[in-house]
C-alpha positions in Angstrom: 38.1 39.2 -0.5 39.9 35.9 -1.6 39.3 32.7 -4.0 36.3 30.8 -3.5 35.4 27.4 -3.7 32.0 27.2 -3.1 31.3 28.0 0.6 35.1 27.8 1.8 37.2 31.0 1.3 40.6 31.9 1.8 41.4 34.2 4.8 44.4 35.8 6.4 45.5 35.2 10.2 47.8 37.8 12.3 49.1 37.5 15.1 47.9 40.0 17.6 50.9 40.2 20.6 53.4 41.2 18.2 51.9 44.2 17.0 52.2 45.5 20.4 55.5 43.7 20.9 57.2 46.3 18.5 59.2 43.8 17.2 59.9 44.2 13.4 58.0 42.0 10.9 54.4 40.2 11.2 53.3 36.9 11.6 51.0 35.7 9.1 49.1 32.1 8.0 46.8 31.4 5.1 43.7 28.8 6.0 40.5 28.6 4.8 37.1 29.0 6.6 33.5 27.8 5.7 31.4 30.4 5.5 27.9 29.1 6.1 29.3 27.4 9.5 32.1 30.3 10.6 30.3 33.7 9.7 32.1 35.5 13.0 35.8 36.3 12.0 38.0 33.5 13.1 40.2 33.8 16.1 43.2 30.9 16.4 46.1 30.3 18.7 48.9 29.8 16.7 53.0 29.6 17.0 54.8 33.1 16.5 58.0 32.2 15.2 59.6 35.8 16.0 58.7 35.8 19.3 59.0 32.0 20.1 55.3 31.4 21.6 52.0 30.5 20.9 49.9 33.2 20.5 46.5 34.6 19.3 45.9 35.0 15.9 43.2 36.9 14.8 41.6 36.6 10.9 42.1 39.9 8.9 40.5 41.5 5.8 
């Protein structure tokens, strides 16, 4: 999946309006989660810089 340090890993957020938006490009952000607290994929309103708003940002694989 990603780099570990100990029970934090890296994940991968996407915005999930602009896929249905049709708009050209993706919107993307790097965090990292704990594990052991977050096991549930992580779901984060975030600003979408392509279409100007805050939006929901879902974690990927």
């Amino acid at each position: 999946m990603a780099k570990t340090k100990g029970n934090r890993i890296q994940v991968i957020l996407e915005c999930t309006e602009h896929k249905a938006s049709g708009q050209a490009g993706t919107s993307r952000y790097i965090t990292t989660k704990n594990k052991k607290n977050t096991p549930d994929r992580m779901e984060i309103k975030k600003f979408n810089p392509i279409l100007k708003k805050m939006t929901v940002h879902k974690e990927i694989k």
